[in-house]
DRENFIVEX-759401 format. One record per residue: residue in one letter; x, y, z of N, C-alpha, C, O in turn. Coordinates in steps of 0.2 Angstrom, whole numbers, plus 5000, padded with zeros to 4 digits. Each point is the difference from the previous one (the first is absolute). Layout:
N
aXYZXYZXYZXYZ;...
//
This chain:
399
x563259755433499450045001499649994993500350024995;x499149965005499450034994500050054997500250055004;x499749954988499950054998499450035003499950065001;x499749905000499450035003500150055009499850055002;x500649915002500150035006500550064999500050045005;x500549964989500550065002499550064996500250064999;x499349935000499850064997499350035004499850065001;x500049895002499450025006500150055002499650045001;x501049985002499950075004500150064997499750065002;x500649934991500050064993499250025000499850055003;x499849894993499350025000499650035005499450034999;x501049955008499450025007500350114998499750054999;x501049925001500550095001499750044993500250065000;x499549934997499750034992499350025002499850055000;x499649895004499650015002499850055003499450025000;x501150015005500050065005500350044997499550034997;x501150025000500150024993499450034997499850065002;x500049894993499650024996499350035003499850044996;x499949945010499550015003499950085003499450025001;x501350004999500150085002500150014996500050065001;x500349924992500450044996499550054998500450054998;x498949965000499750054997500050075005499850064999;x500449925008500050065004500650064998499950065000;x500849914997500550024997499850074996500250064999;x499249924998499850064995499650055003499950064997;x499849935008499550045002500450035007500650025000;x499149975007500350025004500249975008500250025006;x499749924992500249955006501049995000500349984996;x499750055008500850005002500449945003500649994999;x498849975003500349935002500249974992500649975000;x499150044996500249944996500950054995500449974997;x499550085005500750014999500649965003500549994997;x499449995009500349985003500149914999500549975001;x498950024996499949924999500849974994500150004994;x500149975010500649974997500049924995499649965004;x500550024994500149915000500649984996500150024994;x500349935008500449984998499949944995499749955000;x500850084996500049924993500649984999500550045001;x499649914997500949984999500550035005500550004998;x499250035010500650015005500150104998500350045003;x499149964990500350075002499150045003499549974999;x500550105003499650025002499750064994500350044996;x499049945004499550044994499350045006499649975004;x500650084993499350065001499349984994500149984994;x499250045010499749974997500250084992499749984995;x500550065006499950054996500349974993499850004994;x500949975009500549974996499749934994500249994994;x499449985010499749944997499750034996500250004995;x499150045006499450024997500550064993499750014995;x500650005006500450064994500449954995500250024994;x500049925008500549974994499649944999500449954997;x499050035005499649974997499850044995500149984994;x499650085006499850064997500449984992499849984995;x500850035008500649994993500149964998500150004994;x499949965009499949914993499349984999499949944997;x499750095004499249954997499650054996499450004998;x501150055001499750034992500350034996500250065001;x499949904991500250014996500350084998499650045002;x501049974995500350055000499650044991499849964996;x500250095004499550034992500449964995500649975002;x499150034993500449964993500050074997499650055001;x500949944994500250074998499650004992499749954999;x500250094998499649994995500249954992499649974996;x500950045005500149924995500149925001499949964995;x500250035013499649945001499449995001499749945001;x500050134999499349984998499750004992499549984998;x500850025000499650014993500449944998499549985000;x500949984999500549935002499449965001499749954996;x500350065009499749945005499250015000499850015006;x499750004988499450035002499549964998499450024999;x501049914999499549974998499849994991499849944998;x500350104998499750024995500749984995500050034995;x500549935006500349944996499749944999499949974995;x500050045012499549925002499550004995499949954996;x499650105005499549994995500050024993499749964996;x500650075001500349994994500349964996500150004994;x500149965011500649944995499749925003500049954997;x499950065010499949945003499349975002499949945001;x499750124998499149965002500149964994500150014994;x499649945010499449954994500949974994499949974994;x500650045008500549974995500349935003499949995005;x500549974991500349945002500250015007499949955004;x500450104998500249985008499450005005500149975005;x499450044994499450025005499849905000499949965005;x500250024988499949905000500549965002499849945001;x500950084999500649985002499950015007499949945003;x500050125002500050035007499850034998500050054997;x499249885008499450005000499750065007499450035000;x501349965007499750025006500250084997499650045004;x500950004991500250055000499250074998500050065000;x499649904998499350035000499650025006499550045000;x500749945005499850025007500350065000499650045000;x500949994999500350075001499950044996500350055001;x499349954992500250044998499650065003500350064998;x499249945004499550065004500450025005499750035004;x501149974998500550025003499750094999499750034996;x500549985011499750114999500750025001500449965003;x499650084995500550065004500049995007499549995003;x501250015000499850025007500150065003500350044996;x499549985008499950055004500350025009499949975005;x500350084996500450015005499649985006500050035005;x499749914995499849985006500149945002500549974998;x499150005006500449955006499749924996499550014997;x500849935001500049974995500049925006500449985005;x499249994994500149895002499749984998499650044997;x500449915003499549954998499449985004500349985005;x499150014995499550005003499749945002499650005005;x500749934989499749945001500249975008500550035002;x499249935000500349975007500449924998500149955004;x500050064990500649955000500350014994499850004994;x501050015008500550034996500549944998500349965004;x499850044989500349934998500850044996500050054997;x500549905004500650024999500349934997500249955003;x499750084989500749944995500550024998500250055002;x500149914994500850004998499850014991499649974996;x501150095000499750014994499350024998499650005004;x500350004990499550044998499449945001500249955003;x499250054995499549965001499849974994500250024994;x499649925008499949944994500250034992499850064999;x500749924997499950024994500249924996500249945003;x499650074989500149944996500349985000499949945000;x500850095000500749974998500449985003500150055005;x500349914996500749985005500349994999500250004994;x500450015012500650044998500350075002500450034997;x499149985009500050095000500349995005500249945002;x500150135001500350005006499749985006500450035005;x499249954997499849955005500249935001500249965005;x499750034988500449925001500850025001500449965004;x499950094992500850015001500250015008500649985002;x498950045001500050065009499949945003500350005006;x499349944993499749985003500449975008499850015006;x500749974994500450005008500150055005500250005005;x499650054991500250065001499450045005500050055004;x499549914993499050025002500149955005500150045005;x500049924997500049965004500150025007499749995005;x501050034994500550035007499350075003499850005005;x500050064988499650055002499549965004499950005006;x499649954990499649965006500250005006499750035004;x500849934997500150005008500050035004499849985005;x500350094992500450055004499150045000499850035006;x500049974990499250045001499549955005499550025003;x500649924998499649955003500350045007499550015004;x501050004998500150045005500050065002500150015005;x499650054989499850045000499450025001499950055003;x499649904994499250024999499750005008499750055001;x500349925004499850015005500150065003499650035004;x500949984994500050105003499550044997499650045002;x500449924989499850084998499149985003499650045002;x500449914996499149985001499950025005499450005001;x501150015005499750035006499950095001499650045002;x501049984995500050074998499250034994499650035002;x500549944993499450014995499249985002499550044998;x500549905006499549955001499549994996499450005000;x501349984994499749954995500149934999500149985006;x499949994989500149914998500650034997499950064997;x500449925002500849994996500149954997500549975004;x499449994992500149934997500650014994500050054996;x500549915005500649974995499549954995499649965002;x500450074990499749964996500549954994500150034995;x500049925006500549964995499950034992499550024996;x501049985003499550014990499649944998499550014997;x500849945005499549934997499350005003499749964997;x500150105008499349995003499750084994499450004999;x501050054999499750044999499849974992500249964996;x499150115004499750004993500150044998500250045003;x499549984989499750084999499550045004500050065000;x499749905004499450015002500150025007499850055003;x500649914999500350005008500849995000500249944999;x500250115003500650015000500050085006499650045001;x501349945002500150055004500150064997500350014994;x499550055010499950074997500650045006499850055001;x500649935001500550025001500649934996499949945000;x500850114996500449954997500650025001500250064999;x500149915004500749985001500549964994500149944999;x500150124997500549984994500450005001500250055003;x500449914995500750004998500250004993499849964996;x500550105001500150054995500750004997500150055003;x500349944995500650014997500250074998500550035002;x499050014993500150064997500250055004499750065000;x500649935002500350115004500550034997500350004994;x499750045011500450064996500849975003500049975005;x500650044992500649975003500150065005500350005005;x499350054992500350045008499650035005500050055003;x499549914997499550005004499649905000499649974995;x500650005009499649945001499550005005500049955003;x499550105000499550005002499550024995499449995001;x500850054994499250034994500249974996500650014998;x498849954999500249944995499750074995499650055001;x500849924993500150044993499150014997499849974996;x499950085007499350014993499949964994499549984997;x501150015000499949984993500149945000500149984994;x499849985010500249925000500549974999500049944998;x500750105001500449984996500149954995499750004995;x500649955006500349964994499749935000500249954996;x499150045010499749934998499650014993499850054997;x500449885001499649994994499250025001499749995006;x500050044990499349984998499749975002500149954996;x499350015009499749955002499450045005500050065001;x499749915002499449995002500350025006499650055003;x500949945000500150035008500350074998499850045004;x500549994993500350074997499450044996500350054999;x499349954999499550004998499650025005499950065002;x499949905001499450015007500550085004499850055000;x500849945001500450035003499950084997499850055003;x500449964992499750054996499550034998500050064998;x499549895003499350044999499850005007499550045000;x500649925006499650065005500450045001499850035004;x500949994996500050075002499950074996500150065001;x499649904993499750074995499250025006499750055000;x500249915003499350035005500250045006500449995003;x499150074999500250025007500149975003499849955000;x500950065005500249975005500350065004500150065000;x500049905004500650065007500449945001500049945002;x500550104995501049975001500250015010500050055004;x500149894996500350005009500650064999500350014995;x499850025009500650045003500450034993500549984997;x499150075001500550014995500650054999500450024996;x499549985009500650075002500649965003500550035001;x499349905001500749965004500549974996499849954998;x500650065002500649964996500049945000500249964996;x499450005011500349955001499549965003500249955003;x499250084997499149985002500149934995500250004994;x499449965009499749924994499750044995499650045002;x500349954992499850014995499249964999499849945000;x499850114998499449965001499350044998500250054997;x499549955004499450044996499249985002499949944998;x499550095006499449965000499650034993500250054997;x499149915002499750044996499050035006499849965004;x499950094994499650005003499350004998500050024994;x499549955009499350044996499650055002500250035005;x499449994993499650065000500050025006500350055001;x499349915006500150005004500650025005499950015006;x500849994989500550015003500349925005500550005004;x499349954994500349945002500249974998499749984994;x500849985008500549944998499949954995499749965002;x500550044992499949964994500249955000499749944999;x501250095003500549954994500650025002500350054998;x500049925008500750045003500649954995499949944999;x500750084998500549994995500650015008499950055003;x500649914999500750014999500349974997499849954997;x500750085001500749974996500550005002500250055002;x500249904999500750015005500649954996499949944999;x500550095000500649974997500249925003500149995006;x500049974990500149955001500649985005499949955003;x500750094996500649985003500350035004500650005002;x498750025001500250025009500749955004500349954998;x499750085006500149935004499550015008499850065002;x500349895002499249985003500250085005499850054998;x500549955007499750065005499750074995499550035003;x500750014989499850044999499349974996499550045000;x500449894998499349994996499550005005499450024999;x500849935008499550005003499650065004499550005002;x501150084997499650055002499550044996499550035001;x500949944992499550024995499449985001499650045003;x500249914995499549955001499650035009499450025000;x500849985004499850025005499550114999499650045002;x500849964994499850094998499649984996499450015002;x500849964991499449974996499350025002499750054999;x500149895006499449995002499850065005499450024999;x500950005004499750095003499850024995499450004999;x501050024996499850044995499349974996499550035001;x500449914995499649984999499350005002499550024997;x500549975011499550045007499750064997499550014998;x501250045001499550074999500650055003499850064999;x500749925003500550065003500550014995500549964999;x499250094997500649984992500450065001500450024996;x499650025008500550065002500849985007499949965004;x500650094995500449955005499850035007499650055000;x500549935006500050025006500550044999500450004995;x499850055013500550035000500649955007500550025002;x499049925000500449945002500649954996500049944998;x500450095001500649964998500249925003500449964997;x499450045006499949935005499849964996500349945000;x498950094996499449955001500149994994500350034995;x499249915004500050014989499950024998500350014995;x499250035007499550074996500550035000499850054997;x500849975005500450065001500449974996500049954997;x500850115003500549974994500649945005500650005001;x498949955000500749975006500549974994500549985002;x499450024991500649984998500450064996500249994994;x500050055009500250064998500750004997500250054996;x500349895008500650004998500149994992500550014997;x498849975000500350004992499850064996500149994994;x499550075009500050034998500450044997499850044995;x500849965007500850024996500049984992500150044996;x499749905003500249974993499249984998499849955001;x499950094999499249974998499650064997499550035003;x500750004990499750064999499250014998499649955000;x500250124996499350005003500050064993500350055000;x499449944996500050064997499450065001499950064997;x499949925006499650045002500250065005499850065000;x500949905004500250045006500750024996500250065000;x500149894995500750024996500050024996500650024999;x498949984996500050054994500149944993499949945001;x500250104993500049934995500949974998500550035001;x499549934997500649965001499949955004500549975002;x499050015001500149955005499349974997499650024996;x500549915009499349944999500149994990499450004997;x501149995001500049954994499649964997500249945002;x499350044995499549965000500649934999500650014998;x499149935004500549955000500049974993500549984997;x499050025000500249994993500350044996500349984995;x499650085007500850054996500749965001500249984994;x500050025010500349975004500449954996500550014998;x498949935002500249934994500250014995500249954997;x499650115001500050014993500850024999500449984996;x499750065007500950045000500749935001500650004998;x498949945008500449964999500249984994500550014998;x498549964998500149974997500550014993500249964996;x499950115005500250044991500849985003500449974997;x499850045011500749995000500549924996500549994997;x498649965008500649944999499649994993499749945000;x500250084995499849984994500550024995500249974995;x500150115007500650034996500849945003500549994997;x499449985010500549944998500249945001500549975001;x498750014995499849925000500549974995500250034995;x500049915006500749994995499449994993499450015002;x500849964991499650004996499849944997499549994996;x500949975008499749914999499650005007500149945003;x499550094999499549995005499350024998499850054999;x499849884999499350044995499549975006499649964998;x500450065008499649995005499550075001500050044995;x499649965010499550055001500550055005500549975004;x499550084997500250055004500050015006500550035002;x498949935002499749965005500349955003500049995006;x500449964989500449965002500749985000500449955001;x499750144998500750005000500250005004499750035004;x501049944999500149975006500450085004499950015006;x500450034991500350045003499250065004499950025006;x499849984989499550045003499549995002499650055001;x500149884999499949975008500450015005499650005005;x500850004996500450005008499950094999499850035005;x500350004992499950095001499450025002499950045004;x499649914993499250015003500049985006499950045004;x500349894999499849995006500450035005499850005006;x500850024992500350055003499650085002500050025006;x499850014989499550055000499550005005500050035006;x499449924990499349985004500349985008499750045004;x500649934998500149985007500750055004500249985005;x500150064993500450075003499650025004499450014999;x500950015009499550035004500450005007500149955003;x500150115000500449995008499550035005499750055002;x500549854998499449975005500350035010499750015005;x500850004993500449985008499550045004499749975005;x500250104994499950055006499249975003499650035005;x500249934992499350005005499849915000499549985000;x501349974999499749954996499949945008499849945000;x500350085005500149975006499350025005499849965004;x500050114994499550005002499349964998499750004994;x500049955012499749994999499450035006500049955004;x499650094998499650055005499550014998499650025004;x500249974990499450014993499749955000499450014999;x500949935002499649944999499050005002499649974998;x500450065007499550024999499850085004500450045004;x498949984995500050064999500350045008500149965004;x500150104999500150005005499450035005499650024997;x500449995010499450055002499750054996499550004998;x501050055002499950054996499549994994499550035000;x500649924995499750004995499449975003499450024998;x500649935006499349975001499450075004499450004999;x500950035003499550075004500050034992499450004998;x500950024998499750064993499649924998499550024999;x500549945000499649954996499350015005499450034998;x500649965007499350005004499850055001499650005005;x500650074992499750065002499650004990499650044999;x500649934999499750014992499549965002499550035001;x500449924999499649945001499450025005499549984998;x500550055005499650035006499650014995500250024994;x498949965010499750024995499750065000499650014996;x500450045009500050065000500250064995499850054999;x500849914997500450044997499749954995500049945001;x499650084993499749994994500449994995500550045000;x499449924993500450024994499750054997499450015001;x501050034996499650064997500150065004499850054997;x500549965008500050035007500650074996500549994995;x499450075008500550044994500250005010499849985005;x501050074993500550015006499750055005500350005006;x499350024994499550055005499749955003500149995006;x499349984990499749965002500249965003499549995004;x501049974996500649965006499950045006499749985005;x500750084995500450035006499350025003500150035005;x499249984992499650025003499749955004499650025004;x500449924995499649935002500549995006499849995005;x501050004994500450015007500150045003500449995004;x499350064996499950045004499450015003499950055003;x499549894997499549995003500349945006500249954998;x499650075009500349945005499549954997499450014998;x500949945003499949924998499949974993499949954998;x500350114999500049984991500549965002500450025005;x499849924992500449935000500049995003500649985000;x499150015008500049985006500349925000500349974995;x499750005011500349975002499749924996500349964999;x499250044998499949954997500149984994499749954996;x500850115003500649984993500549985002500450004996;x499849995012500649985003499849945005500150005006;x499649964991499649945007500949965004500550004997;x499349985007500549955002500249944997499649964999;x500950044999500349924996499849955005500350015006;x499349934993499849955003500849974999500149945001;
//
């Protein structure tokens, strides 16, 4: 079966759904009763409309990641300085706003998705290191993007880095990141841990000195990732970051959540099933959070090297006049470190590969254009609760 034919009847089953669902609030009793199945299990229209609610708007930032994240590093240290002529495209963001507790996408009608940060000077970065590694994600999105384009009904274009510029480059990025925390490899380390200095760590660092809204921050084990917004409240600049040494059934769910979240659904579902929810939960066990576990946890990774490094230097023998870096014992203890990780509990699963029902219905209820950027959570529940707000011509039949 077509991707296109196994979903036809989802879209027709959402059509009618959502078509009553505004009755739900008011007093049509039928649409209480209105049911539609996703993935084999059975959803009330109330249940749809309420954990959409819950993942398409951002969770409050607490007062120190606002004053953090407020822009005003940027302009202090970075306007008009050697990075802005190094990363030429990083001057489009800096009028990044604060975001605000409302409803967030992108607006253009074609959405472009690359690999690593966007053009910069230098080579050598980890795009060229990842590069086998972007290739497989291509794949795996070339078979994704017809769902979402039909959920969104936008243009979704895969853009090679050799085709992008400063000027035109994808504004959603899909990074592979090394730096996390050892006891958390879903949230890469804030401080960039232990890359050298360059042009790709750099860029890295200075936009998350701008507003942004962090995906899932309450999740243990949500992809790590961040958009930035404009005034308007729309989509700039979506960031993932995902550890390199996944192995394929947990990366490709990542990557499949990635791009929901990037969309606009940066909160989790209460679907454990789906991406948007916590379907990889089993590693929640070894995946800490300091937010949820208090201080002692999330290591920055260059802390880290550093504790190595003082170890194997107190018992480097004394006729070895090498760099520290290439001492042979503590390379094998680094690559040992960087690449530790118990893969087993979810490494077979492959279900994620692309996104499920479930997720394609909260994707095409954001995208509905009834449902506006800028839209606060009243405003939602008041526009669905109008019969035919997102009517059926946000759910056409798959040809």
């Amino acid at each position: 079966m077509t991707v296109s034919r196994k979903y036809n009847k989802i879209w027709m089953g959402l059509a009618a759904l959502l078509t009553v669902a505004g009755c739900f609030f008011s007093s049509c009793a039928a649409a209480a009763e209105k049911e539609i199945t996703l993935d084999g299990e059975i959803y009330s229209s109330k249940q749809i409309i309420e954990d959409f609610i819950r993942s398409a708007f951002p969770a409050v930032q607490d007062r120190g990641a606002l004053q953090k994240n407020s822009g005003g590093i940027y302009k202090k240290h970075y306007e008009g300085s050697y990075v802005e002529s190094r990363i030429e495209w990083i001057k489009d963001l800096k009028d990044a706003q604060h975001p605000k507790q409302v409803l967030h996408k992108y607006m253009q009608k074609e959405i472009k998705v690359g690999f690593g940060w966007p053009p910069l000077q230098e080579t050598g970065t980890d795009y060229e290191r990842f590069h086998d590694k972007y290739k497989i994600v291509k794949a795996q999105l070339e078979n994704m993007i017809p769902l979402l384009e039909r959920a969104t009904e936008r243009h979704i274009v895969i853009i090679d880095r050799e085709r992008e510029t400063v000027k035109d480059y994808a504004t959603v990025r899909i990074i592979f990141f090394e730096n996390f925390f050892k006891d958390n490899r879903f949230k890469p380390d804030p401080h960039g841990g232990a890359s050298p200095l360059n042009d790709e760590t750099t860029a890295r660092f200075v936009v998350k000195t701008l507003p942004h809204v962090d995906f899932t921050p309450s999740s243990r084990t949500g992809v790590g990732g961040y958009f930035l917004t404009d005034g308007d409240s729309q989509i700039m600049l979506s960031v993932c970051e995902i550890w390199p040494y996944f192995r394929h059934g947990l990366e490709s769910g990542l990557v499949t959540e990635c791009l929901l979240r990037s969309l606009g659904l940066v909160e989790p579902s209460e679907n454990s099933g789906a991406a948007l929810g916590n379907w990889n939960k089993a590693h929640d066990a070894h995946s800490k959070l300091k937010k949820l576990d208090g201080e002692g946890v999330n290591t920055p990774f260059f802390v880290e090297l550093i504790s190595l490094q003082r170890k194997h230097l107190s018992e480097m023998p004394s006729d070895y006049y090498g760099s520290i870096d290439d001492y042979p014992p503590y390379r094998k203890e680094i690559e040992e470190q960087i690449r530790y990780f118990p893969h087993d509990p979810t490494d077979a699963d492959d279900r994620l590969f692309l996104p499920t029902e479930y997720d394609l219905a909260m994707l095409s209820l954001l995208y509905c254009e009834d449902i506006r950027v800028g839209d606060h959570k009243e405003t939602v529940l008041k526009k669905l609760s109008e019969e035919n707000a997102c009517g059926d011509k946000m759910f056409p039949a798959v040809k």
